[in-house]
Structure formats: structure tokens, C-alpha cells
C-alpha positions as a Markdown table, in Angstrom:
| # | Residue | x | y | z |
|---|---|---|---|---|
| 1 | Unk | 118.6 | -58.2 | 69.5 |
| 2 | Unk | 117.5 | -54.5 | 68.8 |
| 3 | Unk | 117.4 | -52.6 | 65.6 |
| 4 | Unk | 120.5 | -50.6 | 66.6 |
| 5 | Unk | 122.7 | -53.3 | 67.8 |
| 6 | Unk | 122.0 | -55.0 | 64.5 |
| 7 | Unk | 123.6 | -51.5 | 62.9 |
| 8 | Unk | 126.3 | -51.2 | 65.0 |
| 9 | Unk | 129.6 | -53.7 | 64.9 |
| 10 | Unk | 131.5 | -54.8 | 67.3 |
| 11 | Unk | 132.9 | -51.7 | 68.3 |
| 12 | Unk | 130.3 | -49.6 | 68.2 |
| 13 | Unk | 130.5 | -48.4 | 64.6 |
| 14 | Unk | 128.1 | -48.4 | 61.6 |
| 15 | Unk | 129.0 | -50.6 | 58.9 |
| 16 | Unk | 126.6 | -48.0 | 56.8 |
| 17 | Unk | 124.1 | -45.2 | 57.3 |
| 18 | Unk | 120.2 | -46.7 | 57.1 |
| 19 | Unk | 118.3 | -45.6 | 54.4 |
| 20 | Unk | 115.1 | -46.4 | 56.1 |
| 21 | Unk | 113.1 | -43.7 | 57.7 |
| 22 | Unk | 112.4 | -45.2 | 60.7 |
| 23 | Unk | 116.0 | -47.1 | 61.3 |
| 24 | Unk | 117.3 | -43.9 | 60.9 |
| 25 | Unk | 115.3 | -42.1 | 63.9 |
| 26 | Unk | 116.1 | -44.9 | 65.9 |
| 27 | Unk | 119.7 | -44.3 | 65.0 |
| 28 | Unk | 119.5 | -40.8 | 65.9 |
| 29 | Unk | 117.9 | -41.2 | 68.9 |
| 30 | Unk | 120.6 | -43.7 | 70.3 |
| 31 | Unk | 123.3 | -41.0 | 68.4 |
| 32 | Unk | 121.6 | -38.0 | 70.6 |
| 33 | Unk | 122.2 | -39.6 | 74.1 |
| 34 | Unk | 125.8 | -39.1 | 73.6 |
| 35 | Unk | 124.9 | -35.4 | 74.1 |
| 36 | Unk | 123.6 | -33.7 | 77.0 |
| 37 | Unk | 120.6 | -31.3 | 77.5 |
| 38 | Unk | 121.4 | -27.8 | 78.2 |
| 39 | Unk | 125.0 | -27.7 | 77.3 |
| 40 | Unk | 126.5 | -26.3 | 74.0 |
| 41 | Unk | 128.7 | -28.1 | 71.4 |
| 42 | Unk | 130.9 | -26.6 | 68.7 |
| 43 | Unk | 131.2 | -28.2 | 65.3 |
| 44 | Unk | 134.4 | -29.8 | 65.9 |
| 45 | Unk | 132.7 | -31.4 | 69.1 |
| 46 | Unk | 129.8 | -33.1 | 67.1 |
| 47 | Unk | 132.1 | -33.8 | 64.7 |
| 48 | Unk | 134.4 | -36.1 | 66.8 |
| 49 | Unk | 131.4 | -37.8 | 68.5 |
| 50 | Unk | 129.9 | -38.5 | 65.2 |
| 51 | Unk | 133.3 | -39.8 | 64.3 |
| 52 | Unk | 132.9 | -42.4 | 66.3 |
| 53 | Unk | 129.7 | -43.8 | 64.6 |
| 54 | Unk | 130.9 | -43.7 | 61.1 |
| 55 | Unk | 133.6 | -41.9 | 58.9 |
| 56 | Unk | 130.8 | -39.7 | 56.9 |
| 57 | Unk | 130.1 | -37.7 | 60.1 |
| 58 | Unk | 128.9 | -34.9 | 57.9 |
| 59 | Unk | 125.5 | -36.5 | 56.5 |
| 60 | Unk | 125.6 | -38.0 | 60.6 |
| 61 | Unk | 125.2 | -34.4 | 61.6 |
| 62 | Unk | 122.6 | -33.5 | 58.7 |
| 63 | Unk | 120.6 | -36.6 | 59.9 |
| 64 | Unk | 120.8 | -35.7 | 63.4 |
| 65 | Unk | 119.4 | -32.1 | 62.7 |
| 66 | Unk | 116.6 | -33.1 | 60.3 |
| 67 | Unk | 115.5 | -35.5 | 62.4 |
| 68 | Unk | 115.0 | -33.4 | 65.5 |
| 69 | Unk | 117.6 | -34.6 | 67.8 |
| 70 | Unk | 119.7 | -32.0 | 67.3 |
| 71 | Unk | 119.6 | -27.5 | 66.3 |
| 72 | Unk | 122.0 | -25.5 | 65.3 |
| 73 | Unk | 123.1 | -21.9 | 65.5 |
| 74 | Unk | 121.9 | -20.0 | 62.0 |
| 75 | Unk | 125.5 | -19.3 | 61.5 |
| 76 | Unk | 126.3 | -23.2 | 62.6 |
| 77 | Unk | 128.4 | -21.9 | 65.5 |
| 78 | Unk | 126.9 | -24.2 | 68.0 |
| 79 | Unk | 124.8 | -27.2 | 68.3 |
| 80 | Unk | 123.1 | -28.2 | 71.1 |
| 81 | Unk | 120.5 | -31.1 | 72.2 |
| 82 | Unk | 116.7 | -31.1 | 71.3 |
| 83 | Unk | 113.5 | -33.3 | 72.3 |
| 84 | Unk | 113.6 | -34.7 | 69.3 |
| 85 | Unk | 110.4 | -35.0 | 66.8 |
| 86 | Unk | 109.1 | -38.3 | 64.7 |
């Protein structure tokens, strides 16, 4: 069984965000697939992806950008996929 199926329930979801580093990068990186190189995303669109993880989408999103897996817009208009870093 693999780190992230042991964080995800049966559908899918997080029963809580990981507080250790290195659970949480694997998270993200399994998060980031979801998202495709080269192509744009809006807020909103993270936001309902995210959803689907866990209800606190918002510190999802924070995770997902200081980890490297995702960027952002300075003004946070769009989001897009990254190679991410450790």
C-alpha cells in the first residue's frame, strides 16, 4: 500500500491534510497530475479540483504552490502547472 492511498479514503478524499514534510510533497505531487502542463487554470478551477481532495481547498492550493507543483499569476489570476521542486 503507498503513502497516498494510505491518505486517501475510499473515495478519494483526505480524511486530513499531512503535517509531514515529505507526505505532503508526495501529496502534491499525486494532487498536481490532476493538472496538465501548458494549459491555464483560473482560481475557481483549482478550487473545484482541490475540492475534491478535501473541504480546506484553500491551504490545498497554498501547499500546492509552496511546494513547487504549482505558480501563480502575481495578481493570482491564473495558475498553471510547474516541474515541481523537493
Amino acid at each position: 500500500m503507498s503513502a497516498i492511498s494510505r491518505l486517501l479514503d475510499g473515495s478519494g478524499r483526505l480524511a486530513q491534510i499531512p503535517s509531514r514534510p515529505s507526505r505532503k510533497l508526495e501529496l502534491a505531487r499525486h494532487i498536481a497530475n490532476e493538472f496538465s502542463f501548458g494549459q491555464s487554470y483560473t482560481e475557481q478551477e483549482i478550487n473545484e479540483v482541490l475540492m475534491g481532495f478535501h473541504d480546506d481547498y484553500i491551504s490545498l492550493r497554498r501547499m500546492m504552490i509552496e511546494l513547487g507543483q504549482l505558480a501563480r499569476a502575481k495578481n493570482g489570476s491564473m495558475y498553471w502547472r510547474v516541474l515541481g521542486g523537493e
